[in-house]
Each structure stands twice: as C-alpha cells, then as structure tokens.
C-alpha positions as CSV (number, residue, x, y, z in Angstrom):
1,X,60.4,31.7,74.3
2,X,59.5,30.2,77.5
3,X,59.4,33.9,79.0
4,X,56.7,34.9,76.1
5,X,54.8,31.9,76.8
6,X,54.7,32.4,81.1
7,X,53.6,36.0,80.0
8,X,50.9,35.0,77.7
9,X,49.7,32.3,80.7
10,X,50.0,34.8,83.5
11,X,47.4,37.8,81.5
12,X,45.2,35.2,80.8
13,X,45.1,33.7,84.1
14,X,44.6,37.6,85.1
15,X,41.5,38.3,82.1
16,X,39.7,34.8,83.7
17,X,39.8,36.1,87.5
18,X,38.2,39.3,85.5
19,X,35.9,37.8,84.2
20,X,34.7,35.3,87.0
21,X,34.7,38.3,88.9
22,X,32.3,40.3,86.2
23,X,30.4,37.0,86.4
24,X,29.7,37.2,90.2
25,X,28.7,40.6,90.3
26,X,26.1,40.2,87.5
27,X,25.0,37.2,89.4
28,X,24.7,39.1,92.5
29,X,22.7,41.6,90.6
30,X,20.4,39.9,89.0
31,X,19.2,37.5,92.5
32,X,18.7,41.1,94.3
33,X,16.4,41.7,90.9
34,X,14.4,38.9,91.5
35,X,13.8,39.3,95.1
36,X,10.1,40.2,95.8
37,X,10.0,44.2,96.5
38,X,8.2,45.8,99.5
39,X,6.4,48.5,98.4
40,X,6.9,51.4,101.5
C-alpha cells in the first residue's frame, strides 16, 4: 500500500511540474503578444 500511494504522489508531483511548465510557456507567449510591433 505504501508503494501504490509513493507511486500515485510521485506522477502527480510529475503532471504539476507539466503543467507549471505548460503555464510558463503560455505565459511567455502571450507577454511577447502584447508587446507593441514594429512594422519594417
């Protein structure tokens, strides 16, 4: 049981760091949208 349980903990530790990651880049992404744009 305690196996099954450090296994569940240690995926979801591993989907979060996904999806703080996800949550950077989309953050990232959407400051360079707002920057104002040269037009060349």
């Amino acid at each position: 049981m305690l196996s099954r349980t450090t296994d569940h903990l240690f995926w979801m530790a591993r989907y979060m760091e996904r999806a703080e990651n996800t949550a950077r880049m989309l953050d990232i992404n959407l400051k360079a949208l707002l920057l104002p744009q040269t037009l060349e």
